[in-house]
Each structure stands twice: as structure tokens, then as C-alpha cells.
KOLDREN-656816 format. One record per residue: x, z, y of N, C-alpha, C in turn; residue in one letter; residue number from 1. Coordinates in steps of 0.02 Angstrom, whole numbers, plus 50000, padded with zeros to 5 digits. Example, Ala and Ser with C-alpha at 12.3 -4.5 7.8 and 13.67 -1.06 7.14 Angstrom:
2
n.x n.z n.y ca.x ca.z ca.y c.x c.z c.y residu num
50660 50390 49716 50615 50390 49775 50660 50390 49835 a 1 .
50642 50354 49888 50684 50357 49947 50645 50394 50002 s 2 .
This chain:
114
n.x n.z n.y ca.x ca.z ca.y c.x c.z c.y residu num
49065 50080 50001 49041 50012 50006 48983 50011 50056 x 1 .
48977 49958 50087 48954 49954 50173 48891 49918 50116 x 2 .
48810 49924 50134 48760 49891 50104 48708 49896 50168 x 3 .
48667 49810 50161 48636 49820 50206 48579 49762 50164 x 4 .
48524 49797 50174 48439 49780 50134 48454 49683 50142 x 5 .
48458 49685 50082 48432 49595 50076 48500 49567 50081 x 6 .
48559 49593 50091 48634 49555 50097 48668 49585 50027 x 7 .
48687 49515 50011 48731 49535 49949 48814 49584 49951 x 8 .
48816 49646 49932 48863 49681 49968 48920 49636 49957 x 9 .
48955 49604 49922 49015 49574 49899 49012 49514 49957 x 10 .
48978 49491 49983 48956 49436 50073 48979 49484 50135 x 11 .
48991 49567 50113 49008 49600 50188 49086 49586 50187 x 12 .
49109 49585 50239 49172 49578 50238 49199 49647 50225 x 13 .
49168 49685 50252 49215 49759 50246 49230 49763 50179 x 14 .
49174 49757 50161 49185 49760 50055 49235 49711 50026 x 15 .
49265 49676 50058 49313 49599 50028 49361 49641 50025 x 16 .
49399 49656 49962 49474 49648 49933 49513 49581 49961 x 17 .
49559 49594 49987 49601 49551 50000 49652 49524 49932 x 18 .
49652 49470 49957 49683 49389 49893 49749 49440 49868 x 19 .
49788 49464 49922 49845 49484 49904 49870 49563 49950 x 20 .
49866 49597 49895 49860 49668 49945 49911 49670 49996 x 21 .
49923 49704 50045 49993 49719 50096 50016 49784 50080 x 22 .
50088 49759 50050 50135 49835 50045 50169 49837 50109 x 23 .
50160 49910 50117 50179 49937 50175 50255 49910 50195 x 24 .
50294 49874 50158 50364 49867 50165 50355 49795 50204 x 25 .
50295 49755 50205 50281 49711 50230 50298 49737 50314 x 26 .
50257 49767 50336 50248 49801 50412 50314 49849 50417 x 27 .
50323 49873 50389 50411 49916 50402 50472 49834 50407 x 28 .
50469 49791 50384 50486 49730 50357 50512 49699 50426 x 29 .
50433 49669 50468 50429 49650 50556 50436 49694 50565 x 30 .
50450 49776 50587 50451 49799 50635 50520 49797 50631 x 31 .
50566 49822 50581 50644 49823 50585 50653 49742 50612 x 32 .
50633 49695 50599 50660 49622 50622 50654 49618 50681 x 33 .
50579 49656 50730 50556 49629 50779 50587 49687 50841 x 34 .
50628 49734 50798 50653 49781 50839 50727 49769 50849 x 35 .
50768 49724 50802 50829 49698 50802 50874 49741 50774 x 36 .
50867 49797 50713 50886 49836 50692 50925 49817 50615 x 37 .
50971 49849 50609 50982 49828 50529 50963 49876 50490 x 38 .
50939 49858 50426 50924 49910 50374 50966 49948 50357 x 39 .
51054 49949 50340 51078 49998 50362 51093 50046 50413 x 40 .
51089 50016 50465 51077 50065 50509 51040 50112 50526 x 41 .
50963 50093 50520 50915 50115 50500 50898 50175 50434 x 42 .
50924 50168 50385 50954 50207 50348 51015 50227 50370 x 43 .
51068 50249 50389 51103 50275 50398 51069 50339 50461 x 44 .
51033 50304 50500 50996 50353 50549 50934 50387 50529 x 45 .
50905 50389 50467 50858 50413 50430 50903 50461 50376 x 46 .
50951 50453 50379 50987 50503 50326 50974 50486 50254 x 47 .
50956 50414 50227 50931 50416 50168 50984 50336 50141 x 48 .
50967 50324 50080 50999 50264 50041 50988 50208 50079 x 49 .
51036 50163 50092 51005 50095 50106 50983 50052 50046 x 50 .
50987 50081 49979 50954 50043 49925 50902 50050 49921 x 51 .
50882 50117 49918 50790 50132 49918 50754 50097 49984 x 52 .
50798 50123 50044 50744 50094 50086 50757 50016 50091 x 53 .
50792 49980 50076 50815 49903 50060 50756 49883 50021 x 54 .
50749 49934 49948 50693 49924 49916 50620 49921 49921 x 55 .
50594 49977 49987 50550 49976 50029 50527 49910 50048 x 56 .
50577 49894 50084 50552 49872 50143 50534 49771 50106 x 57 .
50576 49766 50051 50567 49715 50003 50509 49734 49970 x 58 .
50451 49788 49966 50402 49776 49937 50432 49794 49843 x 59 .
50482 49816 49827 50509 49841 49753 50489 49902 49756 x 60 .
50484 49958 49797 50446 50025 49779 50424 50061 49842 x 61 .
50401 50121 49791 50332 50128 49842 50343 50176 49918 x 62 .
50295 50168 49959 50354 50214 50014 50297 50275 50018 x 63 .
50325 50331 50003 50317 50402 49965 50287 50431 50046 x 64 .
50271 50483 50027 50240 50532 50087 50298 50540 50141 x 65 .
50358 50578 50102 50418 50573 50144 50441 50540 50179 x 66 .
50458 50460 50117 50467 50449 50173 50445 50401 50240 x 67 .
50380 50413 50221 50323 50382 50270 50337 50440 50332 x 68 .
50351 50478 50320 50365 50550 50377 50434 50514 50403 x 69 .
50496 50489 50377 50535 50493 50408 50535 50418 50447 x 70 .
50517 50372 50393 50485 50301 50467 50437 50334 50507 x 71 .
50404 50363 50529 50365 50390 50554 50402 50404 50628 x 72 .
50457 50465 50603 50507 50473 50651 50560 50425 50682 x 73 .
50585 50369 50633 50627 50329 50654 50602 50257 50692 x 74 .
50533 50261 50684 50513 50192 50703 50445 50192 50749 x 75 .
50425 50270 50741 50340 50269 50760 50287 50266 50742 x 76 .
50282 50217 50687 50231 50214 50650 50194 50259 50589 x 77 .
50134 50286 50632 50096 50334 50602 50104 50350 50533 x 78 .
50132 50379 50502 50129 50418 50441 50068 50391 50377 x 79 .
50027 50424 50402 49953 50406 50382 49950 50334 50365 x 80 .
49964 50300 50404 49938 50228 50401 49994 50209 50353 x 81 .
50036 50225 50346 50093 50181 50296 50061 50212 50236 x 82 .
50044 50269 50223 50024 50324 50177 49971 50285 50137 x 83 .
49916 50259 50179 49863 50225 50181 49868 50142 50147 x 84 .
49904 50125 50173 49925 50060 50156 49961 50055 50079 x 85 .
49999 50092 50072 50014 50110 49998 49975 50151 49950 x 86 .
49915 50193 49954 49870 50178 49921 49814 50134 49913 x 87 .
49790 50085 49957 49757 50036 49959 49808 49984 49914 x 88 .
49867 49993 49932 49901 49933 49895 49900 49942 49791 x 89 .
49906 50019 49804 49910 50051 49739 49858 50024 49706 x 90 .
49804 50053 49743 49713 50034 49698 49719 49967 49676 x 91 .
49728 49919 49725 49694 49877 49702 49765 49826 49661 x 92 .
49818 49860 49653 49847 49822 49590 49834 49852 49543 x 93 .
49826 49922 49559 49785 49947 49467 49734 49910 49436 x 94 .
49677 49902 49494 49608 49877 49474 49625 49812 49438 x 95 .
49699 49789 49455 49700 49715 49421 49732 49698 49359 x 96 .
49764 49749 49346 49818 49756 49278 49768 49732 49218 x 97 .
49767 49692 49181 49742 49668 49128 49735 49741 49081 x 98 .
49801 49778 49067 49777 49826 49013 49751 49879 49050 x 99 .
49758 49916 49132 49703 49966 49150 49648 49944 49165 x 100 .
49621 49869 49161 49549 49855 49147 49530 49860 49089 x 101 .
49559 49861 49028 49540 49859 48979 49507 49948 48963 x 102 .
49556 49982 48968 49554 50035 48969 49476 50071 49020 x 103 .
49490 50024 49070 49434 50065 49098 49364 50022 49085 x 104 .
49354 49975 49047 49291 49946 49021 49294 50000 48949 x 105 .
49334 50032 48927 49316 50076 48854 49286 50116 48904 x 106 .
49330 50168 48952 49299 50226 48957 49235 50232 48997 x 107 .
49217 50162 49050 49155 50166 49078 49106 50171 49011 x 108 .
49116 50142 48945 49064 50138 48887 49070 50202 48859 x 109 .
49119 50243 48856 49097 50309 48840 49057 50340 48880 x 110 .
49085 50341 48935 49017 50371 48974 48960 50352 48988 x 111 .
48941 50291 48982 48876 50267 48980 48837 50293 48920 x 112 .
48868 50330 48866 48822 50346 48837 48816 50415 48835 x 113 .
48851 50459 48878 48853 50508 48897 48790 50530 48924 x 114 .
């Protein structure tokens, strides 16, 4: 968290959570559209399911190290950054789940009295 003397940190933008996180299947999503490609094909040239990556790219599951490696290879886009984007996407739907907040307002109180 970015802090600077006399600014309320939650006023920096860097610190702003976004309204609605971006799953990486969003950006795999335009690039297959904006490249004129079909998702089977695309899968078929990735060597993998066109259901999973169908599922990807719809934002239904998550896109794994792998195969962030193999869009990586089939499309260009950095590894890392898809990698990245799906744990940012991860965090902050955890942080929002009604019962892993609950959970984590008990265990911050255990440790506070730790």
C-alpha cells in the first residue's frame, strides 16, 4: 500500500480495488476476437480441450500456470501477466466472499490477542 503523510491511503489510486476484478479470460477473450481466430482452432493448435479453454476464456475457470505458458506461446501474451491477473482476480474475490470474511474477522481476533 502506496502512503503518503497527510493523504488518506484509500484517496491513492494505486490502493483502489477495482468495482469488478478482470479475469484474465477477459483479455485472452479480445485478443482471440481481435486476432480473428476461433476458439477451436486455437485449441486445437494449443493441443488442449476446447471446453476448458472455451471455459477460460468465458471467465468459468481459472487459467493455471500452464496454461498461461501455452497462451503465452499461442498468442504472445506474457505468461506472468495472465499469471498475475488471475491472482489479483483470485484475492480480491476471496476478500469478498461473505463466509471467508467471516472467517477471517475470527482469526484476525485470535491473533490480536496473541
Amino acid at each position: 500500500m502506496i502512503t503518503i503523510k497527510g493523504i488518506n491511503p484509500e484517496m491513492i489510486a494505486n490502493n483502489l480495488e477495482p468495482f469488478e476484478p478482470t479475469h484474465p479470460g477477459e483479455l485472452l477473450k479480445d485478443e482471440i476476437e481481435c486476432r480473428g481466430i476461433s476458439q477451436k482452432k486455437l485449441a486445437d493448435d494449443m493441443g488442449v480441450s476446447y471446453v476448458i479453454l472455451n471455459d477460460m476464456v468465458n471467465c468459468k475457470r481459472a487459467v493455471n500456470p500452464k496454461y498461461a505458458l501455452l497462451f503465452e506461446a499461442a498468442l504472445g501474451i506474457p505468461a506472468h501477466i495472465l499469471a498475475g491477473m488471475q491472482s489479483d482476480y483470485d484475492m480480491i474475490t476471496a476478500k469478498r466472499t461473505p463466509s471467508f470474511i467471516e472467517k477471517l474477522k475470527k482469526v484476525r481476533k485470535v491473533a490480536a490477542v496473541l
